[in-house]
N, C-alpha and C positions, 0 to 999 in steps of 0.2 A: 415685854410680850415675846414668848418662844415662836418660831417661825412656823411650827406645825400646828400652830392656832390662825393663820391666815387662811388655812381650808374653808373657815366658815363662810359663805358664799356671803350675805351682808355687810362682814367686815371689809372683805379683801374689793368687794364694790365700792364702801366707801371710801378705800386709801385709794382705790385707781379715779375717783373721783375729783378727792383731794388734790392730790397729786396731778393734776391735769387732763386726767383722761376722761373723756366723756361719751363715747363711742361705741362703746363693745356691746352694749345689751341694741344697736342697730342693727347688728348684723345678722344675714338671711341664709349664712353659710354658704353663696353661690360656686366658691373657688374662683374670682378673678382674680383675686391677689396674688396665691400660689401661680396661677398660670403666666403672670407675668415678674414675680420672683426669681432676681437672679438666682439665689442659694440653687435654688432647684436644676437650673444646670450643669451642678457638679455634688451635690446631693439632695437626700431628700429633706425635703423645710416647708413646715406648715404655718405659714402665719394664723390662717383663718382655724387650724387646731387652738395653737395660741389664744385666740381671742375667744373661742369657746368653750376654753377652758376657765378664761377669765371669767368669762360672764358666770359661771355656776361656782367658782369659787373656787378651782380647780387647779390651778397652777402653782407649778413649785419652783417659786424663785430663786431657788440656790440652783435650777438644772443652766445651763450652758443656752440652751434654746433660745428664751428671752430677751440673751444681749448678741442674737445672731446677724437681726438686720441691722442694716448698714445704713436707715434713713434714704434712700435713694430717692425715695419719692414716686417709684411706679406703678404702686400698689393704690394709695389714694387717689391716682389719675383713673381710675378703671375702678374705682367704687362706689355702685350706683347710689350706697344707703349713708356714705360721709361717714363710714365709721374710725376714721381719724387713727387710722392706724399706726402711723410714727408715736403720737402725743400718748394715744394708750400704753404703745410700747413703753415709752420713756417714762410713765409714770410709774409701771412694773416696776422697772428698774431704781427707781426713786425708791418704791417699796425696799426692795432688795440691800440700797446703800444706807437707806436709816436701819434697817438689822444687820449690817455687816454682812451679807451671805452674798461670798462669790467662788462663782467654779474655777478651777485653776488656769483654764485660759485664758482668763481675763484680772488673774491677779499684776500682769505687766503695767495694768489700768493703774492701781495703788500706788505704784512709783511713778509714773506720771502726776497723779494727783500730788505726789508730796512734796514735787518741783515744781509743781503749777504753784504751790503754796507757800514754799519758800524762795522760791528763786522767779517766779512768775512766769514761766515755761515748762512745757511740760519734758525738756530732752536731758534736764539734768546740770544744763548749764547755768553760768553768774548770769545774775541780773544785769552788774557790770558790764558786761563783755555783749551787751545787744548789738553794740552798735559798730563792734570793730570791724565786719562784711565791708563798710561807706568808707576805711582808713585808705585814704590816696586818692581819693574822686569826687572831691570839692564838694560834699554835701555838707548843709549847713546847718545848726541845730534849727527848728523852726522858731521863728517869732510871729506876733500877731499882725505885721504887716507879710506876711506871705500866704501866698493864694490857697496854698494846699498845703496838709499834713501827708508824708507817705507811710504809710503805716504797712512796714517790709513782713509782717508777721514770725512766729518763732520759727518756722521752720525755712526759711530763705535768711533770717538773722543770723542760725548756729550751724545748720546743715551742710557740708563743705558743698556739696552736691548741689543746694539751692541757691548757694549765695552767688552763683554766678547769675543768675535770675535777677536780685537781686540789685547786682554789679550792672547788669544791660538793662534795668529798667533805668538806673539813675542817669547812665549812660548817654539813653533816647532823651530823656526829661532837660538833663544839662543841652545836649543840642539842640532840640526844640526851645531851649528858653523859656521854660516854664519854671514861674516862682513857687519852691516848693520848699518844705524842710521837713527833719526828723527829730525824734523827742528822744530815740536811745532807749536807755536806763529807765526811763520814765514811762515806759509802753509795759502793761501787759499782755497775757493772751488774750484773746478777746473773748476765750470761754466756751465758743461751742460746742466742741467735740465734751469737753467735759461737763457737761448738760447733757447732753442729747446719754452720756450713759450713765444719767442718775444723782448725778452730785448738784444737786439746784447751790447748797449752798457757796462753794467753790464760783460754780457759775457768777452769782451776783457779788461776791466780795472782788471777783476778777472784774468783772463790768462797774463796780463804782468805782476801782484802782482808775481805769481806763479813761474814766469820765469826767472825774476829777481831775486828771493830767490834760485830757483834752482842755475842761473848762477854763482851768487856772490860763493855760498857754494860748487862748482866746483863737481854739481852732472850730474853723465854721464848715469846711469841707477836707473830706477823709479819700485819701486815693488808696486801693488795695490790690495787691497781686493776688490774694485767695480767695477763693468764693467763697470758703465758710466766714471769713473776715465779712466780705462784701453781707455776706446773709445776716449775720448777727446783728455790725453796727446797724444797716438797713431796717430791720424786719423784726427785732430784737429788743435794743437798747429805745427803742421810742416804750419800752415799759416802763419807763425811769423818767419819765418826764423828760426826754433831752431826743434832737431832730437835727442830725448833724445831716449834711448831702454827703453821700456816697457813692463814690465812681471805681467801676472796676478798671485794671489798668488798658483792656480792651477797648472801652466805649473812650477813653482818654486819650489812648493813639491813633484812632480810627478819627477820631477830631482832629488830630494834628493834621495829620499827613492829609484829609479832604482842606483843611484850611494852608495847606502849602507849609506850614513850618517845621514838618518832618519827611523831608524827601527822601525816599529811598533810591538808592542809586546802584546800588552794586546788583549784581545777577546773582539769582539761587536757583541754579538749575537741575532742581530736585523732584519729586514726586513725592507728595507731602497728605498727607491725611490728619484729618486736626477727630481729636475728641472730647463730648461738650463732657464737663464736671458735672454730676450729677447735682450743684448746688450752683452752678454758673447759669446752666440749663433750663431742667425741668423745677426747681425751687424758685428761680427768677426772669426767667424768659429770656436769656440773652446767649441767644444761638450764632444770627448774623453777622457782629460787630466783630469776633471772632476773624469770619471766614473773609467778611472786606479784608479787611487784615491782612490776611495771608492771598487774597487776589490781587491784593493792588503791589506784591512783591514781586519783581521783575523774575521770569525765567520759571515762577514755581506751577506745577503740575498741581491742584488740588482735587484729592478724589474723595469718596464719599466709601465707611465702610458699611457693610449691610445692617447693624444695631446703631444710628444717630440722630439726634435733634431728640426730640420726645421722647423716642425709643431707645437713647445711648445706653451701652451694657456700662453699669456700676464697676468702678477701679478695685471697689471694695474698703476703703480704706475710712470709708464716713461712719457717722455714727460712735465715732470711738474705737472703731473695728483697726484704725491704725496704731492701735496701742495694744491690742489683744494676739493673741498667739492662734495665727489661720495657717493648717496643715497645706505644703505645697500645692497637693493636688485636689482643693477647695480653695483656691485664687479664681476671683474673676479676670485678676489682672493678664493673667497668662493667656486664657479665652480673648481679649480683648486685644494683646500681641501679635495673637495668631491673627486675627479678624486684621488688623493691619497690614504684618506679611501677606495676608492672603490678596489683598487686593493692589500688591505689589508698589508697596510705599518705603522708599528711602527714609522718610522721616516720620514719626508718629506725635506731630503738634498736641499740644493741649494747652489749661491756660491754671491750675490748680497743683499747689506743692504736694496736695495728698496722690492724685494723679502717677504727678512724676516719681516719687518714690514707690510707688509700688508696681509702676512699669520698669522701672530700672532694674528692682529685683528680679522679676521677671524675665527680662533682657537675659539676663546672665544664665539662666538656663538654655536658652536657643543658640542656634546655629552664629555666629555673629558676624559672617559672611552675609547670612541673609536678611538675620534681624535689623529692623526699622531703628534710627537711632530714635533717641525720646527730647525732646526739645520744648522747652516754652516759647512762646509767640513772639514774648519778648526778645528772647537769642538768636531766632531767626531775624527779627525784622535789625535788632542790632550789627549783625553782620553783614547787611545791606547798606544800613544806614550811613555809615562811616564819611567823613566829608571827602573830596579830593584830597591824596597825597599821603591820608593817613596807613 
């Protein structure tokens, strides 16, 4: 089938159908979407064009438009009629990956895909080499007599920049005394971001890689540093017949240190601003666990910037948008910089490796005198942590 036969308004209804969208002939055209889309901040972006185009048969999935949003999730908060605006999108874009037609922004997407597929990451890196982040820091492969799998995700696995994330989670876990291990080599991606822009197939060959590795190694609970980790196993993988528990690394430390086996001790006397991940957040509700967190660390100032909890401004980095080509000055992440400097924050917490890398970029534009450093939850609270003497 040529792509300029998906004009027919019937067809191109039944493949967004197919393909999981179910939503677009709901809609009333009000504009709440756009008025709470980030795009629109730093240009103009019509989702609810988008969808009106869908519905008449009208969209051209080769244009760039289509794989712009980021899944943030703030648009279906504020839609009165459910017209399930992520799933439509995504199923666009399914349309788009079974014809092959992509805009050149988003060809970066293709070479992620073809490391998600052979080397089961999307950064390019061995399979091999997952697990070398844990070499010198007593982590142990998991077996079925320990409590928890840590499942460090690809981007704190390979990333120089995340592995120290990574490093101070296992860090906290070893002092705490929690029975945990890791599988390595044995871990895929867990596939979201590569779903959410169109590749279901990818998606599910990554998800039974995963499941399978889980099963055989008789893991019953999944601890994760990323929210899109956290959202998938969670929210995702019970399509597959399989209900593993999942805990993000916040609601896990925030247990500790209330049951006394993770005492902080050291001073951080800082002025710290945390920002929620748009899949930590508004995808799964866990706003507070977070901020205990950073309240119960000795010395830390924590402020609130004017876009958070519900309202957080998008990193931009979801949806697959971290693998696509976004011109400097159409970053949300910079916006989201600024909104920290502004409310005169030392540190700019978060708790998501998409997050952090696209703040860091960021970063390196501004002033670095004044700019916020960018930290995980983890780093901070591991710098406290430390026992006597160390």
């Amino acid at each position: 089938m040529e792509t300029e036969n998906l004009s027919d308004y019937t067809e191109i209804s039944e493949l967004i159908a197919e393909n999981g969208g179910q939503g677009f002939d709901r809609c009333y055209q009000c504009g709440l979407c756009d008025v709470v889309c980030p795009w629109n901040l730093v240009r103009p972006f019509s989702i609810r064009k988008i969808v009106r185009e869908a519905t008449f048969g009208m969209t051209e999935v080769e244009e760039e438009e289509i794989w712009r949003c980021t899944t943030c999730g703030r648009c279906p908060q504020r839609c009165p009629r459910d017209v399930q605006q992520i799933e439509s999108g995504v199923a666009l874009r399914r349309i788009a990956t079974e014809f092959k037609v992509f805009p050149a922004a988003v060809q970066p997407m293709r070479t992620a895909r073809a490391s998600l597929m052979s080397e089961g990451n999307p950064l390019g890196q061995k399979r091999e080499d997952r697990a070398k982040w844990a070499d010198g820091l007593s982590v142990k492969t998991f077996s079925e007599d320990m409590e928890i799998l840590y499942f460090a995700s690809c981007y704190l696995s390979y990333d120089p920049r995340l592995m120290s994330v990574a490093k101070a989670t296992v860090k906290l876990l070893n002092q705490a005394g929690v029975s945990y291990g890791i599988l390595g080599s044995k871990d895929s991606c867990c596939g979201e971001s590569i779903r959410k822009t169109g590749d279901e197939d990818v998606f599910k060959s990554l998800a039974k890689q995963n499941i399978k590795s889980f099963i055989d190694a008789g893991v019953k609970k999944i601890l994760v540093s990323s929210p899109h980790c956290y959202h998938t196993f969670k929210n995702e993988y019970p399509d597959f017949q399989v209900h593993f528990e999942v805990v993000h690394i916040a609601e896990l430390l925030l247990d500790l240190v209330e049951q006394g086996r993770l005492e902080l001790k050291g001073e951080y006397a800082k002025k710290v601003t945390y920002h929620d991940p748009c899949y930590l957040g508004r995808h799964n509700g866990i706003y507070e666990e977070p901020r205990s967190l950073l309240r119960n660390v000795p010395g830390l100032e924590l402020s609130e910037m004017p876009d958070s909890r519900v309202d957080s401004l998008c990193c931009g980095g979801g949806g697959g948008r971290i693998w696509m080509e976004t011109p400097k000055e159409e970053r949300f992440s910079y916006l989201r910089m600024e909104q920290a400097e502004g409310v005169g924050a030392e540190v700019l917490a978060t708790s998501c490796p998409y997050c952090i890398t696209m703040f860091e970029e960021a970063r390196l534009s501004m002033d670095p005198k004044t700019a916020p450093v960018v930290k995980d939850i983890t780093e901070i609270l591991q710098e406290v942590s430390k026992p006597t003497g160390m």
